[in-house]
C-alpha positions as CSV (number, residue, x, y, z in Angstrom):
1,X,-28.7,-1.2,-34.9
2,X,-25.0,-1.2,-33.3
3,X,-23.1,-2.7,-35.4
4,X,-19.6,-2.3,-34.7
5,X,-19.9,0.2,-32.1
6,X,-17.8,-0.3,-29.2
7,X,-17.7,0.5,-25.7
8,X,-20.4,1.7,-23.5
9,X,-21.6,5.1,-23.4
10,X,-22.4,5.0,-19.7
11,X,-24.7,7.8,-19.6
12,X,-22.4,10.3,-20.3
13,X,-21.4,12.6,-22.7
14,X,-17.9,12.1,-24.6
15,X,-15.9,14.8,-22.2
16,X,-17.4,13.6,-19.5
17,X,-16.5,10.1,-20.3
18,X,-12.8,10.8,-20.9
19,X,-12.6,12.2,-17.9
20,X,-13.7,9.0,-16.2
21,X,-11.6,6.8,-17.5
22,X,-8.5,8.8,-16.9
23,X,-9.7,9.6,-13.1
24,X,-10.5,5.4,-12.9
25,X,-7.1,4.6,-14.3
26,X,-5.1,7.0,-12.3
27,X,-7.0,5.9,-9.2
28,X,-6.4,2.4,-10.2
29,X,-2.7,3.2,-10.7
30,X,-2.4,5.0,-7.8
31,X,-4.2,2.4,-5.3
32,X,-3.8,-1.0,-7.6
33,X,-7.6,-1.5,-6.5
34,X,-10.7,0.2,-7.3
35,X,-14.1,-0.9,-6.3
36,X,-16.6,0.6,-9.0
37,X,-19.8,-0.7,-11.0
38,X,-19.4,-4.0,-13.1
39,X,-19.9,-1.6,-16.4
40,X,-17.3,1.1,-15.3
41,X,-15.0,-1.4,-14.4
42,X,-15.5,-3.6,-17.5
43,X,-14.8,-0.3,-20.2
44,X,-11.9,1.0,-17.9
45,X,-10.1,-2.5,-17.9
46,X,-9.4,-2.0,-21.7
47,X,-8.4,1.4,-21.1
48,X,-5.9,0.5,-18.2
49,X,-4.3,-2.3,-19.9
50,X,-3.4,-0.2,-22.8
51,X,-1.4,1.9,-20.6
52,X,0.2,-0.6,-19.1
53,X,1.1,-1.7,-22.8
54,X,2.7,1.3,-23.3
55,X,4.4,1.6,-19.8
56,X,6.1,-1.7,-21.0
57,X,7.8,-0.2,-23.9
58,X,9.4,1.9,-21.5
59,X,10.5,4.8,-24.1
60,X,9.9,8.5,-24.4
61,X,7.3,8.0,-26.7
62,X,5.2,5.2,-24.5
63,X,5.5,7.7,-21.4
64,X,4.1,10.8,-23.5
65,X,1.0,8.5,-24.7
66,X,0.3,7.8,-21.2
67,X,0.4,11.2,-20.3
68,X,-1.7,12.1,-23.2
69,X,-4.2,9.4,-22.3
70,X,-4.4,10.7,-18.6
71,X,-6.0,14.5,-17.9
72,X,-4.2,17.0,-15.7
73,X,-1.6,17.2,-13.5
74,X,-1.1,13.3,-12.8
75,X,0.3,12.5,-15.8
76,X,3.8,12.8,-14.8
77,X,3.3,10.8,-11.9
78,X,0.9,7.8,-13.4
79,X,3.4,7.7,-16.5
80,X,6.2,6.9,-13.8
81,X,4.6,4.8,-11.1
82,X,3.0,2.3,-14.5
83,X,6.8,2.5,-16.3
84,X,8.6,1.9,-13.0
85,X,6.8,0.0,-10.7
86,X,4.0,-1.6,-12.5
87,X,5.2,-2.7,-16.0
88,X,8.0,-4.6,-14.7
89,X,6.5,-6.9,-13.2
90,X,4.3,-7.5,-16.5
91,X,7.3,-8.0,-18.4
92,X,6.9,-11.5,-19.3
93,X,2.9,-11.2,-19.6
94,X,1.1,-10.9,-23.1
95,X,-1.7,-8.9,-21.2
96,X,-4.1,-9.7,-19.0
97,X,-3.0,-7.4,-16.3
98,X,-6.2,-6.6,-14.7
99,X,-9.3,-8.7,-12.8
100,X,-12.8,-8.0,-12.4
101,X,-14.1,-9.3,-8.7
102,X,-17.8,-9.4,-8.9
103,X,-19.3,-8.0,-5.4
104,X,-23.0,-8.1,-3.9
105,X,-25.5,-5.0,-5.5
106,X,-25.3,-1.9,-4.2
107,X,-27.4,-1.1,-1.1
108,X,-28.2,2.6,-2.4
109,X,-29.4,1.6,-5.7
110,X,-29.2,-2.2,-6.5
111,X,-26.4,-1.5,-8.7
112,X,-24.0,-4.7,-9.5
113,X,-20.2,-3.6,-8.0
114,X,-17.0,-5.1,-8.4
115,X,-13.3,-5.0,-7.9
116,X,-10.9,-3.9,-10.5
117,X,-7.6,-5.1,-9.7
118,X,-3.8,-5.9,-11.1
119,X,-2.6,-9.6,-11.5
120,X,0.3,-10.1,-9.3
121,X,0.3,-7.1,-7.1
122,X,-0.7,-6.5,-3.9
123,X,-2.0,-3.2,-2.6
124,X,-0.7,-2.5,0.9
125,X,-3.0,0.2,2.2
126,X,-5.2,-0.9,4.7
127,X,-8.9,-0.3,2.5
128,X,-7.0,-3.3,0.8
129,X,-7.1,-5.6,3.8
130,X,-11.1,-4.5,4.2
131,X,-11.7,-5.1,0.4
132,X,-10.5,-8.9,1.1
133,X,-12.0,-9.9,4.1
134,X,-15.4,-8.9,1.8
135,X,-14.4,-10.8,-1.3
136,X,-13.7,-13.6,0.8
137,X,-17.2,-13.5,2.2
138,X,-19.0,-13.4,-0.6
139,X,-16.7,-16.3,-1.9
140,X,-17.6,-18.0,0.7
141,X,-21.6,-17.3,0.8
142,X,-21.1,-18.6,-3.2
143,X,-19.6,-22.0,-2.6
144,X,-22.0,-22.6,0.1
């Protein structure tokens, strides 16, 4: 039985997982919007919101747990871009930062994707324009 166990294992070893949720988070970071599988995307949520948590204290020691949560070189620059540009905008907010957009299956192997996102920011690359035009379509192919 699993009784009190959380989190998923996802098929992966502990390292390995570690090293999945930092590359999510920093790519999420990076790109405000990630399109994964709905388990990936669930366990990372907790993982990114955490950090942003920390970005919001904005202190020395907040920036050294991010960088302590987040493998490799990126560190420095995820600690900076979630203290200055993403935690200010969170300011007022009691979490809740991120949203999970459920997407059709997978074509390869039937597996359920979605969106991971940030609440109240807008991605401006242009992936981000393509990622919308699909969510509205399969918004659209729901309500109908």
């Amino acid at each position: 039985m699993r009784h009190g166990k959380k989190g998923r294992k996802l098929n992966r070893t502990a390292s390995h997982r570690k090293a999945l949720m930092s590359n999510l988070s920093a790519s999420l970071v990076m790109h405000k919007r990630i399109r994964t599988t709905d388990a990936k995307a669930k366990e990372v949520r907790g993982f990114v919101e955490r950090l942003v948590t920390y970005a919001k204290r904005g202190d020395v020691h907040g920036r050294r747990l991010i960088m302590q949560k987040i493998n490799g070189t990126l560190g420095k620059k995820i600690a900076n871009i979630l203290i200055h540009d993403i935690a200010p905008v969170y300011e007022s907010r009691q979490g809740g930062y991120t949203r999970i957009i459920k997407l059709n299956n997978r074509k390869n192997d039937n597996a359920p994707v979605s969106i991971l996102e940030f609440v109240d920011i807008t991605p401006d690359t242009p992936e981000a324009n393509e990622v919308e035009e699909t969510v509205e379509e399969t918004s659209e192919a729901v309500t109908e």
